[in-house]
N, C-alpha and C positions, 0 to 999 in steps of 0.2 A: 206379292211377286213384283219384281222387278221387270219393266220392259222397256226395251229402247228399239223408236220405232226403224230407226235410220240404218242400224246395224245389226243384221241378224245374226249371223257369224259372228264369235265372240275367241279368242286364241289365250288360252289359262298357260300360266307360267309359275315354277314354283324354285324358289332359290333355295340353295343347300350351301351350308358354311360349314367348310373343311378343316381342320386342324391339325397342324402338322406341331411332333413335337420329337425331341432328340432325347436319348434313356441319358443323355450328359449334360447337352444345350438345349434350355429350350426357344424354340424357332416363333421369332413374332409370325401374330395372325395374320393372314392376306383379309385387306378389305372385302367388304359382300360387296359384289357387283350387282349392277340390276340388269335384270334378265333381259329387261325389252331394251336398253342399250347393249347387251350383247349381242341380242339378233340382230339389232338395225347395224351393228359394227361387221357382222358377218356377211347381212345383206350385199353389205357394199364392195364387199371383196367377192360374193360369191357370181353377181348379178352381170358383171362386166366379162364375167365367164362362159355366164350360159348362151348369153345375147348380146349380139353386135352394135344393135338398135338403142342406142343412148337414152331415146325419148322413152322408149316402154320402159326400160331399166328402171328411168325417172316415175312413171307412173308404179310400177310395182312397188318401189320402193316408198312414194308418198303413200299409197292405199295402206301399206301395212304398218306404216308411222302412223297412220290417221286411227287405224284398226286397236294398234295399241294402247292409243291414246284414248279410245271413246271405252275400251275395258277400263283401263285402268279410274276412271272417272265411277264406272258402274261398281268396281269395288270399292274404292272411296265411298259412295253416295249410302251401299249398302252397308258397310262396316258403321259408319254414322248412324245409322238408322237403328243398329243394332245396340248400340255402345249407346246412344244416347236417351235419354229419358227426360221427360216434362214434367213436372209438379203437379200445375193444372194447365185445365185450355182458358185461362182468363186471358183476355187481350193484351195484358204486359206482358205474361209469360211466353205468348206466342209468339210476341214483336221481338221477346228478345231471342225467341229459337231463329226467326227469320234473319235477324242479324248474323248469327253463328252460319247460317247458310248460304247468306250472301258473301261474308267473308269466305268460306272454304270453298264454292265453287261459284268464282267471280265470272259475272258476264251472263250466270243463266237466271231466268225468269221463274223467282219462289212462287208456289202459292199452297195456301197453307187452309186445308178444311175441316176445323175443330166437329167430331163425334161423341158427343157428349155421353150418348148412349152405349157406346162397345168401352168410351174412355181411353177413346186411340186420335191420335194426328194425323188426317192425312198428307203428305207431302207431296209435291209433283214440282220436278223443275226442267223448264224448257229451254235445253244449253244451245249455245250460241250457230252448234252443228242444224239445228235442225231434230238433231234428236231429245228423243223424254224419257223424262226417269222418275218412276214413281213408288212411291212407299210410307209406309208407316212408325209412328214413334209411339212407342206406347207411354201411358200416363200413370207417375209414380208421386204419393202425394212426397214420398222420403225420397227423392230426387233432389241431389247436391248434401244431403245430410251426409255424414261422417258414419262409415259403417261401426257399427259393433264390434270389437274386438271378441273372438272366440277364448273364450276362458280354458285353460291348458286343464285337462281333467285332473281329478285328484290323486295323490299319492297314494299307494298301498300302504298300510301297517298291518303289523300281526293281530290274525285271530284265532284262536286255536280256538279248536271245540272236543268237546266230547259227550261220548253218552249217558245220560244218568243214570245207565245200572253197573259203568265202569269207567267212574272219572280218572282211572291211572293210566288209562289209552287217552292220548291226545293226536287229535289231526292236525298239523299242521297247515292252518289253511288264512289267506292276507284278506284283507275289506280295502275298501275305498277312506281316506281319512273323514271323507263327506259321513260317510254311513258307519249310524251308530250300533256296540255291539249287538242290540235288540234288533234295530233292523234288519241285521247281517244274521240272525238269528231266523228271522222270519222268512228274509228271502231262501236260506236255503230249506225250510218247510215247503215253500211254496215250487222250489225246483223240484226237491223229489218228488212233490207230484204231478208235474209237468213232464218230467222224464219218463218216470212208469208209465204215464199215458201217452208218452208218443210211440208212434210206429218200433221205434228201437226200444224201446221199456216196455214195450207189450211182447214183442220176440224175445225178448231176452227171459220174461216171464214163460213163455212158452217153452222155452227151453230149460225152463228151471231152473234160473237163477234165481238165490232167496233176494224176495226185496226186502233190502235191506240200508242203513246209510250206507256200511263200509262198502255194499257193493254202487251205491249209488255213487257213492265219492271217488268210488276209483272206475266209475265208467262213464260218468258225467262228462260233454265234452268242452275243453276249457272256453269257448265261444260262448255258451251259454252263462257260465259262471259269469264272464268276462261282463257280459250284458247285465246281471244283476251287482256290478261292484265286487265281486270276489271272484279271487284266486287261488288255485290249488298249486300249494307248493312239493306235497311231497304224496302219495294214493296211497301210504301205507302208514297206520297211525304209529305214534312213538309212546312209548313208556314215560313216565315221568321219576326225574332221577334227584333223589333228594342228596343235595350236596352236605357234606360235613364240617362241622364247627369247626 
């Protein structure tokens, strides 16, 4: 957790970018603005309104400049803490976190207490306010390594099946290109028995459905297929049609 002793009141702000666009022209974006320069630009119109008192105007308007400014440091400090990661706690690694942190929030006072044990960092920096801010980094030995690229999964191609006491009925049904037809074989053994034993293949027995494939292929749900590498293209098998010379 985060605490900052100096300021307990904390005022969150959330910006929204608007887009405006013409069904003929389209209209450039308006810049994001930032929020805590809108208040403070509002402050200043609304403040000379409320109160005649120049000097408190000035005080109200510094407190909630100061206010802004010690949030916005608390979400910096936090979004770092979360974003960043250490390799190890060896005293290079550390010096060179403390560098990263002296640059980003210049003026406050690092200090940095390696837990070898949890394999976390603790951070605490004491800014210039008077106030503290304290937190943790956790320890990644693949911190700064280049992530792994997610491999696009495989294509479908056809795999028709049928059953051995009527190989003129064919099911149309696709694999994964990874998985071979034996496998695609096996997997769907292994489905229809997963099926009939789940809560819905038990009711559907109950009701007397015959187990069977044709009924298992046309009530199997495609999630399930999906998860072992195959597809069902069509629930209802096809004839096979010999073409002519």
């Amino acid at each position: 957790m985060l605490k900052r002793n100096r300021l307990s009141n904390s005022i969150a702000f959330h910006s929204r970018v608007w887009h405006k666009a013409s069904p003929i022209l389209a209209m450039k974006k308006e810049k994001q603005k930032n929020p805590a320069a809108q208040l403070l630009a509002l402050l200043k119109k609304v403040l000379p309104k409320a109160t005649h008192d120049a000097a408190l105007a000035g005080k109200i308007f510094q407190a909630v400049e100061e206010e802004l400014q010690a949030t916005s440091r608390v979400n910096a400090f936090e979004k770092f803490c979360e974003r960043v990661e250490i390799k190890d706690l060896e005293p290079g690694s550390v010096e060179e976190l403390k560098q990263q942190l002296d640059t980003a929030f210049a003026g406050a006072e690092v200090t940095l207490k390696p837990n070898r044990k949890e394999k976390r960092l603790a951070v605490e920096l004491a800014m210039p306010d008077g106030s503290q801010l304290t937190g943790t980094i956790r320890v990644n030995p693949k911190a700064g390594e280049p992530e792994e690229e997610e491999q696009p999964p495989a294509k479908f191609t056809a795999f028709p099946v049928c059953l051995p006491g009527d190989k003129e009925l064919v099911w149309l049904l696709a694999r994964r290109e990874n998985l071979a037809p034996e496998e695609g074989a096996i997997a769907l053994t292994r489905l229809q028995e997963e099926f009939w034993g789940s809560k819905t293949g038990q009711k559907l027995l109950r009701d007397r459905v015959e187990r069977s494939f044709p009924e298992f292929i046309n009530r199997v749900p495609a999630g399930m297929l999906s998860e072992a590498g195959l597809k069902r293209h069509y629930k209802a098998p096809e004839p096979i049609k010999a073409l002519r010379r």
